[in-house]
C-alpha positions, 0 to 999 in steps of 0.5 A, spaced: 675 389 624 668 389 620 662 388 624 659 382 625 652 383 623 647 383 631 652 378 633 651 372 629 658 370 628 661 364 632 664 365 637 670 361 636 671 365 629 670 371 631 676 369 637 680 366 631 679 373 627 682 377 633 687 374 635 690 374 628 689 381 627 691 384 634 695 378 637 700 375 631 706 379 629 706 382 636 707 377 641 713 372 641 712 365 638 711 362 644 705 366 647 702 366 639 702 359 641 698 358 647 693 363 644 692 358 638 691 352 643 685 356 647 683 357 640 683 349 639 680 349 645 674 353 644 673 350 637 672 343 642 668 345 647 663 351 644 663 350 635 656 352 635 656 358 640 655 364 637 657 371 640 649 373 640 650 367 645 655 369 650 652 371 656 654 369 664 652 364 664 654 360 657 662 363 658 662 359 666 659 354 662 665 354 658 670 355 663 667 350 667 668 344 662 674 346 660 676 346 668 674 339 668 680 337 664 686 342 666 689 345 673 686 352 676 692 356 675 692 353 667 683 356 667 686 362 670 690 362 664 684 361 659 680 365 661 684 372 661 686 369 654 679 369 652 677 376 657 681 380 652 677 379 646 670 379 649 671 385 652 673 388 645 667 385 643 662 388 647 666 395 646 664 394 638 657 392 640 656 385 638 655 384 646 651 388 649 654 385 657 661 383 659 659 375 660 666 375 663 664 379 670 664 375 676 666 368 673 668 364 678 675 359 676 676 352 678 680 347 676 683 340 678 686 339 684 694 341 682 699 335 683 705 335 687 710 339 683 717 337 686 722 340 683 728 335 681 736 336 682 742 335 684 746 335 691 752 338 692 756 332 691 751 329 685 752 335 682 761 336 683 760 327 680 757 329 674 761 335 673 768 331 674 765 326 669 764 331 663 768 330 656 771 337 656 775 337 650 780 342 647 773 345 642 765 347 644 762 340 645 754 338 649 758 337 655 761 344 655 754 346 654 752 342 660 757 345 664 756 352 663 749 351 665 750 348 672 755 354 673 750 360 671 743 357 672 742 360 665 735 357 661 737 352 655 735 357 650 739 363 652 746 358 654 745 357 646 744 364 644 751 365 648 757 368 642 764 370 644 762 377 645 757 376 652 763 373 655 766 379 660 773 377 661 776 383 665 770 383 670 769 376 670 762 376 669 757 373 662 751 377 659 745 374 658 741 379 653 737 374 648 736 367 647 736 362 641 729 361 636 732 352 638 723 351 638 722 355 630 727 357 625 733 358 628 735 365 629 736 370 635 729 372 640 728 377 646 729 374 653 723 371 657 722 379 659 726 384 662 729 382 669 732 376 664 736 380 661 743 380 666 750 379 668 751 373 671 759 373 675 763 366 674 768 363 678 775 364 675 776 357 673 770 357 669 773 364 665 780 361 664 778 355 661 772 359 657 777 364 654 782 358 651 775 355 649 773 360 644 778 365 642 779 363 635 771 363 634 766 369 631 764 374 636 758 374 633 756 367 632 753 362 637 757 358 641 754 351 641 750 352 635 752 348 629 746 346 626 739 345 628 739 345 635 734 339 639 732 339 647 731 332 646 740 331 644 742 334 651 737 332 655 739 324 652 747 325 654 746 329 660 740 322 662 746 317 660 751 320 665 746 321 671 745 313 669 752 312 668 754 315 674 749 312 679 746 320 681 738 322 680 737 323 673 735 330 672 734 334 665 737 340 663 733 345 666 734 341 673 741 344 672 738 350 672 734 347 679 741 345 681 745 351 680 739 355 684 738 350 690 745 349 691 746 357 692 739 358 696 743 351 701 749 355 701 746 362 705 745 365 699 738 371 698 732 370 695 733 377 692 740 375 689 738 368 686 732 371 683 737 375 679 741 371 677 736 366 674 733 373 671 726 372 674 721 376 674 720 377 681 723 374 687 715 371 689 717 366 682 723 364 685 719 363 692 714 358 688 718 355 684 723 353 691 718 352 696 720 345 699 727 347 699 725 355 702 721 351 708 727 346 709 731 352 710 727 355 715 726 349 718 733 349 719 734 357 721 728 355 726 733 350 730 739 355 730 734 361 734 732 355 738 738 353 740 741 361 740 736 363 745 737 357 750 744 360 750 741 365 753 739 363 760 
């Protein structure tokens, strides 16, 4: 990277120049994407600000805008992109300080995030209505999501070599570019990668399903492939059928809830879903943690009044 000369250079094209140089080509699709988004930002809240400029006080300027328009966590965010290349360039000499040392985060108040999914009987309504024909269609699509909990992009990545016949098990070991040019990517991060056990239904109907199929070809993909297709057929049956609409990930939802509700750890289902640590399963099912716990609360409850 060629010095900028005492600094002089604007500090959004300066961030520009790094994330180029040290962040494209390295990181997936995905997280390129945000780093060009913080990118945008910088070009609306500072397009004057030079590095020369960059002190304590003008980046908690700046983090302090950008605040007023996104939650805290998504602050957090922004600021560790844009901490990474500030340091680099204090460690080149175009910043005599870290402006970024003791920067205060703030942020909107979060909203409510409650997740949407089905119960039980939602849930075994929906799957008895699919069209489940003798070829791979969307509804088969539908239906191994609700059976595994696996993410859209790695039920579409699926090929007839993941399916583990004799040990009734599915290797989740990659997912479907569905968002760019087609093609396989690596999974979300390392505990994505997994074996996920199916009942014996499941293995029986998905083994007439795809014996005659390319072993290292897509199951479900035949062409450009849109979110919005399955999202649209799984609505129409939710309407159809009187039952909460949810979306293809609140399958996933579903798939987890209806595991946590049966008795099933929090350990195991973060396996299962391939998160990468059982607190992120912890966040994400927090209403249906404490409804749980509520209920264990009654059970101890009435244990130790029989006691007496």
């Amino acid at each position: 990277m060629v010095k900028a000369e005492e600094g002089s250079e604007l500090f959004c094209k300066y961030y520009e120049r790094w994330i180029r140089m040290y962040k494209e080509g390295a990181i997936r699709e995905v997280t390129m994407k945000k780093y060009e988004i913080t990118l945008v930002w910088l070009q609306k809240l500072v397009p004057d600000l030079r590095l020369s400029g960059l002190n304590r006080i003008t980046y908690q300027q700046l983090l302090n805008d950008y605040a007023v328009y996104h939650e805290r966590q998504t602050t957090m965010d922004f600021h560790h992109q844009l901490k990474a290349a500030v340091l680099d360039a204090v460690d080149e000499g175009f910043i005599d300080r870290d402006p970024t040392r003791k920067a205060i985060i703030k942020g909107k108040a979060p909203k409510e995030k409650k997740i949407k999914y089905l119960n039980q009987f939602e849930l075994h309504t929906l799957l008895v209505h699919l069209h489940l024909t003798p070829e791979i269609n969307w509804d088969w699509f539908i239906f191994i999501i609700a059976k595994t909990g696996m993410r859209f992009s790695e039920a579409l990545a699926l090929t007839p070599k993941d399916f583990d016949f004799s040990h009734q098990s599915l290797i989740v070991n990659k997912t479907w570019d569905y968002k760019g040019n087609g093609g396989f990517l690596p999974t979300k991060n390392n505990s994505s990668v997994r074996k996920i056990q199916l009942d014996w239904q499941t293995i029986i109907k998905f083994s007439e399903l795809i014996r005659d199929l390319p072993e290292d070809k897509p199951i479900f993909v035949k062409g450009p492939v849109y979110n919005s297709t399955v999202n649209d057929r799984l609505e129409r049956y939710c309407k159809d059928l009187g039952i909460p609409v949810i979306s293809v990930h609140g399958l996933r939802h579903t798939h987890a809830s209806l595991l946590l509700f049966a008795g099933v750890s929090i350990a195991s289902v973060a396996r299962r879903l391939g998160h990468a640590s059982m607190t992120t399963t912890q966040k994400t099912y927090i209403h249906i943690i404490q409804e749980l716990e509520n209920r264990d609360i009654d059970l101890v409850m009435r244990s130790m009044a029989g006691l007496v």
